[in-house]
N, C-alpha and C positions, 0 to 999 in steps of 0.2 A: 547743737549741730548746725554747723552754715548751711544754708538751702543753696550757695553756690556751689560749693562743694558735692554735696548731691549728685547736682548736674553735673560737673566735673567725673566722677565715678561713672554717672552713669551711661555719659559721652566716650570713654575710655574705650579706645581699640585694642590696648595692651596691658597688662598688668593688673586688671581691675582687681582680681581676687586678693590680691597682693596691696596693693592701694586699700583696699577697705581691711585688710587685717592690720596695715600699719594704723589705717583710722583710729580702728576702737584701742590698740595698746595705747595711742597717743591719750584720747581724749581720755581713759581708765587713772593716766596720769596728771590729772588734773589740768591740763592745757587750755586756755582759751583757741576755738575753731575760727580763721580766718580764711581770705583768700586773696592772697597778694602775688602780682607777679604770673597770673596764669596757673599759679598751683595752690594745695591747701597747702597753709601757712599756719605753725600753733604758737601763740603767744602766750606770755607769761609778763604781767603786769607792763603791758605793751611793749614786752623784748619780745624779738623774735627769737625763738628755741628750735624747731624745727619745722623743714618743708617735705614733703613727699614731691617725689622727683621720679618721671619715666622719661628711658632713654629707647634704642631699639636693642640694645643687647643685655640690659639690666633696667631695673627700678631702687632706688635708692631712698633712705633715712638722710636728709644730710642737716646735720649739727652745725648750726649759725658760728656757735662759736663753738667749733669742736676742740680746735687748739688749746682749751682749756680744760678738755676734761681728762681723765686718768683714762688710759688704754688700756688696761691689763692683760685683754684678750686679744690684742693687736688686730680689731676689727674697722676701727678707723681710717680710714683711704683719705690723704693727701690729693688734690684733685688741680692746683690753682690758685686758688685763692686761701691767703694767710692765715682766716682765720676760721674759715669752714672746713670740715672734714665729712666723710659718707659713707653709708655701711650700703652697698652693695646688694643686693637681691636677683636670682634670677626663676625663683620658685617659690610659693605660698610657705612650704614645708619648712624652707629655711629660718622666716620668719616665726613661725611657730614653735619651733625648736629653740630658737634665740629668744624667746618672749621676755623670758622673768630679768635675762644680762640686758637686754634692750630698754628694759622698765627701769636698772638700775641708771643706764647709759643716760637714758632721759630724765630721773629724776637729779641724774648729777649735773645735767645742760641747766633745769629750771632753776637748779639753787643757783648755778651760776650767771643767773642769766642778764644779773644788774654789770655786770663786772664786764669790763675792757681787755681786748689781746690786745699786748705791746705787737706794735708790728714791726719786721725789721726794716735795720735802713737800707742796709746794700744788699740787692736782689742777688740770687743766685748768677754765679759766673753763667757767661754764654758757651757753650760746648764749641772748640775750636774746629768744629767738623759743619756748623751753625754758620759761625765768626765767617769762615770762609766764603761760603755762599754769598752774606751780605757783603762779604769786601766785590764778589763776583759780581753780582748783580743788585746794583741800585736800585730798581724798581721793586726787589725782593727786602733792602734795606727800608724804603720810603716806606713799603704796606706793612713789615714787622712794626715798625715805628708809630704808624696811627691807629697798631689795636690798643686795645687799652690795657692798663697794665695786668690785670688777670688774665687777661690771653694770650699776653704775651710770660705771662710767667708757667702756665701753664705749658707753653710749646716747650721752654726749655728743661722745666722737669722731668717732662717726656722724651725729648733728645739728652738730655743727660741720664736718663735711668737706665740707657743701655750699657751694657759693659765693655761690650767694645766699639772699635772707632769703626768697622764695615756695619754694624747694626746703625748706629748712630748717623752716618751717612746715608742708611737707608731711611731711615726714617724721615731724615731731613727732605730727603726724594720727594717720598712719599708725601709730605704736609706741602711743598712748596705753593704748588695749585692755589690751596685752601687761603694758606696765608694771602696770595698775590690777589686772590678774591674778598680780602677783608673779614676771614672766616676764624672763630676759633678753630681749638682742637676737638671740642664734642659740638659744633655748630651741627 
């Protein structure tokens, strides 16, 4: 057990109970305890395999390379980035209930965890409700354009996941702020 870590948990204003039961499933699975990036970080043969992650509305598992493992229980969450995926938490109970599918989840990330996700070439289209805005507003173009590419693929996931095009405009509403401040979507 990392003694950064530790303090990590024990600084925690949110999640803690939940942050230490992901702890001991993690380390039960053989994981080397790191602390990379502000969070604990468990490696495997110095891959990274998974971080424990708090946000204000959830705490999350999120799988380095989740992209590669099997989903069965279609617990994995798409979040941004290509090749990371996150199971979501917003109660201890959940976690404890999901333990032995989570042990499998994790021991299927560490066999993987030498192995490469192919990532793709052509990003997802930009939602024409999106497209508009930056034609509208340049300065809204120029700050889409200097986030970096996970934030910026992340916004479109999010404005494309709605079904329709008055959701979809809303939402674009809603992020423009964020983006004009150089901000992701979970900044």
């Amino acid at each position: 057990m990392n003694p950064k870590v530790d303090e990590y948990l024990r600084k925690a204003k949110k999640w803690q109970e939940e942050f230490k039961k992901l702890r001991m499933i993690i380390l039960d699975c053989g994981l080397t305890e790191e602390f990379k990036w502000g969070k604990p970080c468990y490696t495997f043969q110095k891959s990274n395999v998974v971080i424990i992650q708090g946000f204000k509305e959830f705490c999350a598992l999120l799988f380095c390379k989740g992209a590669l493992l099997n989903d069965p229980k279609c617990l994995l969450k798409q979040f941004g980035w290509q090749a990371a995926r996150r199971i979501p938490y917003t109660n201890v109970r959940e976690i404890v209930e999901m333990e032995p599918i989570l042990k499998a989840y994790i021991h299927e990330a560490k066999d993987k965890a030498g192995l490469e996700v192919k990532f793709k070439k052509d990003p997802e289209p930009i939602p024409e409700e999106f497209q508009n805005k930056l034609d509208e507003i340049p300065a809204l173009k120029t700050a889409f354009d200097a986030l970096t590419p996970g934030r910026q693929r992340a916004y479109i996931l999010y404005f494309s996941g709605a079904k329709q095009s008055k959701t979809r405009e809303s939402r674009v509403e809603k992020c423009m702020q964020q983006i004009l401040n150089g901000k992701g979507l979970n900044d």
